[in-house]
C-alpha positions, 0 to 999 in steps of 0.5 A, a space after each residue: 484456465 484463464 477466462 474471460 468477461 465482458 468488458 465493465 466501463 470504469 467509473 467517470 465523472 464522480 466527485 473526490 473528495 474535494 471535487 476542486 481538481 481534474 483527475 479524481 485521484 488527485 484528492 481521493 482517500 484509498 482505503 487498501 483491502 488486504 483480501 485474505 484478512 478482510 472478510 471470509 464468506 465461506 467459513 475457511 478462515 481465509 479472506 475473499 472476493 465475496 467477502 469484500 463485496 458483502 463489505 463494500 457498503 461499510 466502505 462507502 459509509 467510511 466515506 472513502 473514493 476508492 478500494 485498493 485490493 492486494 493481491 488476489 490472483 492464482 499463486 502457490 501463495 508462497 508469498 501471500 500471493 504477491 507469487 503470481 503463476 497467472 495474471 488472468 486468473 483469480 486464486 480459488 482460495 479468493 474466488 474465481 473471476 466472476 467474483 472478481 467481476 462482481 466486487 468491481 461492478 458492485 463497487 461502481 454502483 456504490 460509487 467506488 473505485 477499484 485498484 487492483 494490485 500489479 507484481 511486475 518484477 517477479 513471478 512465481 515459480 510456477 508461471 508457465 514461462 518459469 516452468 518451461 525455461 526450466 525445462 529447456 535449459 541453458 542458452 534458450 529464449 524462455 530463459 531469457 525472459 528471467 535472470 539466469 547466469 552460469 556461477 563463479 568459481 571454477 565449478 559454477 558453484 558461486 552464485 553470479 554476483 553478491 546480491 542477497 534477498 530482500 528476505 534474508 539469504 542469497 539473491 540466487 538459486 541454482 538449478 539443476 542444470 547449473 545455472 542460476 537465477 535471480 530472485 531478490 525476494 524469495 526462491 519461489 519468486 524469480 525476476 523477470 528480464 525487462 529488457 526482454 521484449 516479451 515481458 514487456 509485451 506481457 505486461 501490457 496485455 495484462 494491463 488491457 485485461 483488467 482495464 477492460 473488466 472495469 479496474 480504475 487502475 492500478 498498484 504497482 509492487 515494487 516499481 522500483 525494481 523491474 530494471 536491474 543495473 547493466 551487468 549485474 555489479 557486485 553490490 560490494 557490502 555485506 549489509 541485509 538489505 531492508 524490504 523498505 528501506 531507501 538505500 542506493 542499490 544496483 537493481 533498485 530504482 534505475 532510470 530504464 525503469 522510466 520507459 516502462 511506465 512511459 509506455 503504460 501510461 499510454 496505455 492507461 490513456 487509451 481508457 475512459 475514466 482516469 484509470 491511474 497507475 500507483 507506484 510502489 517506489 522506494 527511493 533514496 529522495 522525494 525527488 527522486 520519487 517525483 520522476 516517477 510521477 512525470 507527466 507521461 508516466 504514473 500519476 501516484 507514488 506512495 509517500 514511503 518517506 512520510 510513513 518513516 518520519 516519527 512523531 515529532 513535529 519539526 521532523 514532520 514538517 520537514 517531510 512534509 514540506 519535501 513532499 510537496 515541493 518534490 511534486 509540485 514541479 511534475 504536476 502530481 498529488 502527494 499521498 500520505 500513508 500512516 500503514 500498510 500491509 509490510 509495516 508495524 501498524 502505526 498505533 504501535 509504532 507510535 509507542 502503543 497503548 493509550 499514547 500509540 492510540 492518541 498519537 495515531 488518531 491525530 496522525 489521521 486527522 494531520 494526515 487528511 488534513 494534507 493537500 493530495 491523495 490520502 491511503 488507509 490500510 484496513 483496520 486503521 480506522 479501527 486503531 487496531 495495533 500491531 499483534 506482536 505475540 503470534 505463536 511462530 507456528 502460524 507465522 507465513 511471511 517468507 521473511 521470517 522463515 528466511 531470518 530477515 530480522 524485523 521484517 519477519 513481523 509482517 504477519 502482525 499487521 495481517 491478523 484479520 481486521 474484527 467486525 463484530 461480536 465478543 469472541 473470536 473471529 469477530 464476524 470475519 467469519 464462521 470457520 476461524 481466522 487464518 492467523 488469530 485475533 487477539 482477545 483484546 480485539 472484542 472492543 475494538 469491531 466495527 460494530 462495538 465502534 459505531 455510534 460511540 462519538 469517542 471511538 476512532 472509527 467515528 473519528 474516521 467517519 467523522 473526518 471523511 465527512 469533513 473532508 468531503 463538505 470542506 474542499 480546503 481538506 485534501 485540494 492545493 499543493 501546499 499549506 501556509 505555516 503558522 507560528 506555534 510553541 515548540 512540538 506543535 505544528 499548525 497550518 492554515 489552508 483558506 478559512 481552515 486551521 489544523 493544530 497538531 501536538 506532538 509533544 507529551 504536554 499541553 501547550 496554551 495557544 489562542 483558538 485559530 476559529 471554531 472547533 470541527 473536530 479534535 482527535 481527542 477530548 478538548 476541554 478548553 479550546 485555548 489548550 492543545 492536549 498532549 498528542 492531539 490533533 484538531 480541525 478549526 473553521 475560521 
């Protein structure tokens, strides 16, 4: 049942970062809260709203602007509750709505801000709507808040076209009264019909509901995916689709998608505070990311295409400068992202070990030294890798249940986050951890970390500081490039140079100005170390 509370104003005239610009999301650092694998307050092994409240001053300490929390909401969790069945309502499994409650008004008492997860494209199976339309069956109005079809074939018994699932298998399911319906994620996950007036209507009375109760925005899941391609075409290739990936698609990134969020912003702008709406976009372009980012329609998209570019300074630097030039004529923010919650974690993809480590300490550092918005997926701070060894019995991706490929790995970098002690589950809490935690993991919690001025943790720390006393870090919307040696990229902005060396072997180069921090140890400022980052005043 769905309840409801009295309304929380958000958070209004707060420093970002930088505090250089209108608008605090132009420079903030967002730190992303994977809810089940954050905290556990009750000792079921699972992650919880009270549990990310008792954390929210380690958050503060880190130095971030504001906390993403993925999704929390009622859902059979088919998909890690990214199937929602009520949009009003907290999952007990997390909590109920008075904590919900309690994390945003607890968090704006520390100065943090809130943005909460929105899945927009699909539902899951159990929503009210769904139910019903199955229930009365072919050619009535419930159906068509969804995608059902009559199939191919003499019999029906084709589905209505040859999209498949993101995660492996046909995009259809029938039922049985014959139809079909569209899913482009898992069964348990149908498609709504946005061009129906009442999901539309929906959508943005979900809005109001959790602006009301003090969220400073919102993420928005697969805004990519909401229109669909006049018709439904055939897709005409038998190639699996990847969750992330940039291919050209009939029901990714259609321009009707554009009136919807039009019509969200306005939304968002009857609300005091800068509450923001966060695209999840994948597109074949940075410039096709930037019309999302128009200026009556969202006001971030996540950089996907920077998170794809490997170690390699003249790759980076090519992406870096599409980014920014593909912004700047919408008036947006770039963000950068190095993880989240559907990719490897990026230590690992950096080639793991003590390379995947440094490599991802001077990634952070490039990272925050960037103009715009930076995002920090839970346990980065930490250099957590990828766990790659997690017995299939404990797997719950649908991915990897449906045979996707690589994309069955997701569970690797949901392995809840270590906070203390030397045993599992390392101060997440007291019954165990949903998925298990690798021994190895003992020295790498919160509290084996803080105070060790060589750990990745204080780096963060460290950085964030900066980053905040420094307004070069994180203001503008472009770098000035300097000369340097072949792997090396280096960029002035004001009095502050960064340095970074992407390559396996020191370079010589002249010391651009004081030393403020090095991703690494620096034993002679005239020599960059192999696969290192440092920050320079002067």
């Amino acid at each position: 049942m769905t309840q409801h509370l009295a309304a929380e104003p958000s958070l209004d005239g707060l420093p970002t970062s930088a505090g250089t610009l209108p608008g605090w999301w132009r420079e903030a650092v967002i730190y992303q809260v994977y809810p089940r694998s954050f905290a556990d307050s009750n000792g079921d092994g699972m992650g919880d709203l009270e549990g990310i409240r008792s954390r929210l001053p380690y958050l503060k300490e880190l130095g971030v602007d504001a906390v993403w929390l993925s999704p929390f909401y009622a859902s059979p969790q088919a998909d890690a509750g990214y199937d929602v069945a009520d949009y009003r309502a907290i999952d007990p499994m997390f909590g109920s709505l008075h904590d919900a409650d309690a994390v945003i008004r607890e968090a704006h008492g520390l100065g943090l801000r809130i943005i909460v997860d929105l899945v927009p494209n699909h539902c899951s199976d159990q929503h009210e709507w769904f139910k019903q339309a199955l229930r009365e069956g072919p050619g009535t109005p419930l159906r068509d808040r969804f995608h059902f079809r009559p199939g191919r074939g003499a019999d029906g018994a084709e589905p209505p076209n040859d999209w498949e699932s993101i995660f492996g298998g046909p995009a259809w399911t029938r039922v049985a009264d014959g139809e079909w319906y569209l899913h482009l994620f898992a069964p348990e996950q149908p498609d709504f019909n946005w061009e129906h007036p009442a999901v539309q209507d929906e959508f943005r009375s979900i809005l109001r509901f959790w602006l009301d109760l003090g969220a400073d925005g919102f993420r928005i899941d697969v805004a990519h995916g909401l229109v669909k391609a006049p018709g439904l075409p055939d897709l005409g290739r038998g190639e699996q689709l990847k969750l992330l990936g940039n291919q050209v698609l009939p029901f990714f990134d259609q321009d009707g998608v554009h009136e919807i969020y039009r019509s969200w912003r306005k939304v968002l702008d009857e609300y005091a505070g800068d509450r923001i709406g966060v695209a999840e976009a994948w597109t074949p372009s940075a410039d096709r990311t930037a019309l999302y980012l128009r200026p009556d329609e969202l006001h971030q998209a996540f950089n996907f295409h920077y998170l794809n570019t490997g170690w390699d300074a003249p790759a980076l630097r090519a992406t870096i400068d599409e980014s920014l030039d593909a912004m700047r004529p919408v008036g947006a923010p770039t963000t950068w992202v190095l993880s989240n919650h559907d990719v490897v974690r990026h230590v690992t993809r950096y080639g793991g070990g003590a390379e995947g480590i440094a490599r991802a300490r001077a990634a952070a550092l490039l990272m925050l030294a960037l103009p715009g918005s930076a995002y920090v997926y839970q346990g980065e701070e930490l250099g957590l890798p990828e766990v790659t060894d997690l017995p299939d019995s404990v797997r719950q991706d649908p991915a990897f249940a449906r045979g996707a490929g690589q994309d069955g790995l997701r569970d690797g970098c949901r392995v809840p986050i270590p906070w203390s002690g030397t045993e599992a589950p390392y101060g997440f809490g007291d019954g165990g951890s949903w998925l298990p935690q690798p021994a190895a993991w003992a020295g790498l919690s919160v509290a084996a970390q803080t105070g060790d001025p060589a750990s990745t943790l204080e780096l963060y720390r460290s950085a964030l500081r900066l980053r905040r006393s420094h307004p070069e870090l994180g203001a503008g919307d472009g770098v000035e490039w300097l000369e340097a040696p072949a792997g090396v990229l280096a960029f002035r902005r004001g009095d502050f140079t960064c340095t970074v060396n992407t390559t396996a072997e020191p370079v010589r180069m002249p010391a651009p100005g004081t030393v403020l921090l090095a991703s690494g140890p620096l034993p002679d400022p005239s020599e960059l170390p192999a696969d290192t980052a440092v920050w320079w005043r002067g």
